[in-house]
N, C-alpha and C positions, 0 to 999 in steps of 0.2 A: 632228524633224518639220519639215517645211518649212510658211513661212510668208510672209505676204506683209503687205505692209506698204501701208496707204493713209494717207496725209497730208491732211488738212485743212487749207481754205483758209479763210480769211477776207476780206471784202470791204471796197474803201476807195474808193466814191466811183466804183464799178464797176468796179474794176479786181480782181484776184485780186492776195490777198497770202497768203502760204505763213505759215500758223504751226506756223515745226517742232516748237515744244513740246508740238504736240495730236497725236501721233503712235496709232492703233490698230494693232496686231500681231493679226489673225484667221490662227488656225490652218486648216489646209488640211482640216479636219475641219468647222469650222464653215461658216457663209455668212452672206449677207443677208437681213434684214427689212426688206420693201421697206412702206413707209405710200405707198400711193397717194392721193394727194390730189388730190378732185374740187369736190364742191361743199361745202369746207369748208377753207375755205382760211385759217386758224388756227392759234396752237397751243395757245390757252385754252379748256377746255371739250373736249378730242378725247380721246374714249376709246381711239379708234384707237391715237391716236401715244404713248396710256400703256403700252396694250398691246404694241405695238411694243420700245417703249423697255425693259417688266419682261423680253420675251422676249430681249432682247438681254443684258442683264446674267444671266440665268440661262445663258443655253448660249455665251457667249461670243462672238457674233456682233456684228455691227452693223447701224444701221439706215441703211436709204436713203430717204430722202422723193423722191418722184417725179410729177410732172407730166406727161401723155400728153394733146398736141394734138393736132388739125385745125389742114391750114394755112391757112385763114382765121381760126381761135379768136384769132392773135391781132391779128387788126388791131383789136380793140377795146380802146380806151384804157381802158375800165371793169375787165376783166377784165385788164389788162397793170401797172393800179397798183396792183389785190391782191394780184397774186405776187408783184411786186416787192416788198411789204408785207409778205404772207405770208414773202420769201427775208429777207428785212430780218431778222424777226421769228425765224427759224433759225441766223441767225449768230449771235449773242453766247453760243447755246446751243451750239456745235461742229458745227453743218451748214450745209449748203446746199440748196437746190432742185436738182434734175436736170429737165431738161428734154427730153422728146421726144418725137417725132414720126410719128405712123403707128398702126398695129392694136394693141393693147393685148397680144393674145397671141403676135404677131410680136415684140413688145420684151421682154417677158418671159421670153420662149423665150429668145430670144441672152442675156438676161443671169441668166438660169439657166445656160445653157451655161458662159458665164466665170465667174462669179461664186458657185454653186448658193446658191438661195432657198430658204431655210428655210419662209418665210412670208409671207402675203399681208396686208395689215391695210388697211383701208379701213372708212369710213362708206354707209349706204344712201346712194342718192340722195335727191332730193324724189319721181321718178316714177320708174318702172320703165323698165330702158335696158335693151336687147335683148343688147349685149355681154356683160353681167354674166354668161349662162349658159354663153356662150362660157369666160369668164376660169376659171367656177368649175368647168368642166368640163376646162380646160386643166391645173390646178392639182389635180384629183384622180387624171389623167394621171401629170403630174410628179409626185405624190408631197411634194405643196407643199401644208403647210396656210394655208387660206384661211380668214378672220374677218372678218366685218361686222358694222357696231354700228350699233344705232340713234342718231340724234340726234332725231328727231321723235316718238317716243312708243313707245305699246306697238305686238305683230304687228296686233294684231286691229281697228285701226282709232282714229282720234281720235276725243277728247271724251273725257268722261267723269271717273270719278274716277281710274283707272287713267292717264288721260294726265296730270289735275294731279297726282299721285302721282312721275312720272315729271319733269315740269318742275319740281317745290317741290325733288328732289333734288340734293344740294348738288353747284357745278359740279367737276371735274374740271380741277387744277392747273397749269398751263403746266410742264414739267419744266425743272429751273433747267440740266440737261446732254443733250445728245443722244449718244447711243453711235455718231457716223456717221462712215460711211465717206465716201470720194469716189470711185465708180466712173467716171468721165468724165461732166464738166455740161455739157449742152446747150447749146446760145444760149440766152442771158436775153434774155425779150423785155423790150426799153425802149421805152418810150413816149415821141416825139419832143415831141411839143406835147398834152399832155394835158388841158391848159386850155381848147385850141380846140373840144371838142366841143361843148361846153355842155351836158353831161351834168353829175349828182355824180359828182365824186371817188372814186374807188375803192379798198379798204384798209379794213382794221382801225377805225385811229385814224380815218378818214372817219364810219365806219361808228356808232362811239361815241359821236362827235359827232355826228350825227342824232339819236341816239336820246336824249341828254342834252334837244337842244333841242326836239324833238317832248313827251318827258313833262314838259318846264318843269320849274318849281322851285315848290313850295310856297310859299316865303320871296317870289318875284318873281309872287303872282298879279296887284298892280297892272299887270303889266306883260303879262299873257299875257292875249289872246282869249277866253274862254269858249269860242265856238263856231268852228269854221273860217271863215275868209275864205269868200264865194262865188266856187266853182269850184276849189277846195283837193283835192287829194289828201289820201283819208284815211291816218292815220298808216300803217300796212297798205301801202299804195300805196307811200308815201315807202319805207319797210324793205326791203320784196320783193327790190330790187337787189342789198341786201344778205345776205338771208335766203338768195337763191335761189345764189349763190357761198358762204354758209357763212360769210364774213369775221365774222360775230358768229352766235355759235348760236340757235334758237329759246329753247332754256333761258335763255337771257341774257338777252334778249328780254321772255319770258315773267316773270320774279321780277321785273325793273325795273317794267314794265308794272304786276304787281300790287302793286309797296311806292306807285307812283305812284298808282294809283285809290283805294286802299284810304286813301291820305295826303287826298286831294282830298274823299272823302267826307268825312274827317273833318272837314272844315274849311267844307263844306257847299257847295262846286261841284261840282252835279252833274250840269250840262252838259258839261264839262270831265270827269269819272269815267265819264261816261257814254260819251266819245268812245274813252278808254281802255279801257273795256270791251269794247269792239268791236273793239280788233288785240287782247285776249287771246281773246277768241271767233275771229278768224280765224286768230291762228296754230294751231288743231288742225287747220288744212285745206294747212298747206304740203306734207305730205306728202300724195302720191298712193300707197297701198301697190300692189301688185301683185297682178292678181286670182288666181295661184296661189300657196300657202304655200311660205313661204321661213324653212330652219333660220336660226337667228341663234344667235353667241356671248352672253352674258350678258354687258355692259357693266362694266367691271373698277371697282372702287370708287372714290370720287372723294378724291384728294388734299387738303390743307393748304395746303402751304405755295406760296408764287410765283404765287397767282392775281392775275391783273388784278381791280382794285376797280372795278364800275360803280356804287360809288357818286355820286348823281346829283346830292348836293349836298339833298335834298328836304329840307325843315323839318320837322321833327316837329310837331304840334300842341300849342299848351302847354296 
């Protein structure tokens, strides 16, 4: 049976470095599982890319993590330090980011043609995007199964017990290996001067960092405000940049949020629980569903082992 062989690369400092030792042999039987990554640009907490990664080691395939621009998307240095962040965050696992550019179902089409896709794996978005009926009407064409998971809660709307049901759920594990292929990588967008916006910093570890210094520490309330500064973005505000790229999930979000309130009450600041109370009440509203029902896959069970710890440092009450 003939077979073709894709090499994986590794990165150093931006340059491509070949590591022949990561070598995958897919049979001309199988194909790619492509994880389309949009606004979740991660790979802690992605159901998606666990599902991906089970369907790849079951049928012998591999996966493709893939990235589809507007060529404006990327003149922004906010969005250009999370994929860099997000690709950063792919290599030591055996991938990379692909990169490209144009109609979602014009690139998918040519890389079905060379490539054939087994499957499609991707997260909802925050709102309803008009392509999405396109992709999933393309894919019912081709004969390509298509899967979206939620990250923002149940079908039927936030709030409620069903959405804290859904965020108390334990997260889903970073996979210590990716089963990927290298089908040709796009230009990596680099960010020339990223400093000069005067924006925050964009990425993951950014992202973390906010959110450690926003819910403070128990141990340091000598040191933390009660109430916000006048003219403070509330916490909510500060995140959204984050939230709305995906770089850290609502669920993340949400369990910090509540060990942090729940810690501050204890301790009897409840100006301070009270502020925190207010981005767990607003993150049920990140998502906008779509006002017609939309099948979904069932979220694949969440992993052990290789998650990122957000622990936040908080102090227990003694």
């Amino acid at each position: 049976m003939n077979t073709s062989t894709f090499r994986l690369k590794s990165r150093s400092k931006g340059a491509l470095v070949d590591n022949s030792h990561k070598v995958f042999y897919i049979c001309s039987m199988s194909g790619l599982h492509i994880l389309w990554f949009r606004n979740d640009l991660r790979v802690h907490d992605h159901a998606a890319l666990k599902a991906a990664c089970l369907a790849a080691a079951r049928d012998g395939g591999a996966v493709v993590p893939l990235y589809i621009h507007a060529p404006e998307a990327l003149e922004h240095a906010f969005l250009i330090e999370s994929l860099n962040d997000l690709d950063a965050a792919l290599d030591p696992r055996g991938a990379a980011l692909h990169f490209r550019q144009g109609d979602p179902v014009t690139i998918l089409s040519e890389l079905h043609r060379d490539h054939n896709i087994l499957g499609l794996y991707t997260h909802e978005a925050p709102r309803p995007v008009a392509r999405d009926a396109e992709v999933e009407t393309w894919c019912l064409r081709a004969g390509v199964a298509c899967r979206t998971f939620s990250q923002f809660g149940p079908e039927h709307g936030p709030g409620g017990q069903a959405f804290e049901d859904f965020m108390a759920a334990p997260r889903h594990a970073a996979p210590p290996e990716i089963p990927a292929a290298q089908v040709g990588i796009g230009k990596r967008p680099f960010a020339s001067n990223p400093g000069e916006t005067g924006g925050p910093k964009g990425g993951r570890k950014a992202a973390i960092a906010m959110l450690k210094t926003l819910l403070g520490r128990v141990s340091d309330l000598n040191r933390i405000a009660a109430e916000a500064p006048p003219g403070e973005a509330s916490l909510f505000e500060q995140l959204a940049p984050y939230l709305e790229l995906g770089t850290i999930s609502v669920r993340e979000v949400w369990q910090a949020a509540i060990t942090a309130r729940n810690r501050y009450q204890a301790v009897g600041q409840d100006i301070r629980a009270a502020r925190v109370s207010e981005l767990i009440r607003q993150l049920s509203g990140v998502h906008q569903p779509p006002a017609r029902p939309r099948s979904r896959q069932r979220p694949v069970g969440p992993g052990k082992d290789g998650q990122l710890s957000l622990d936040l440092g908080l102090a227990r009450p003694g």
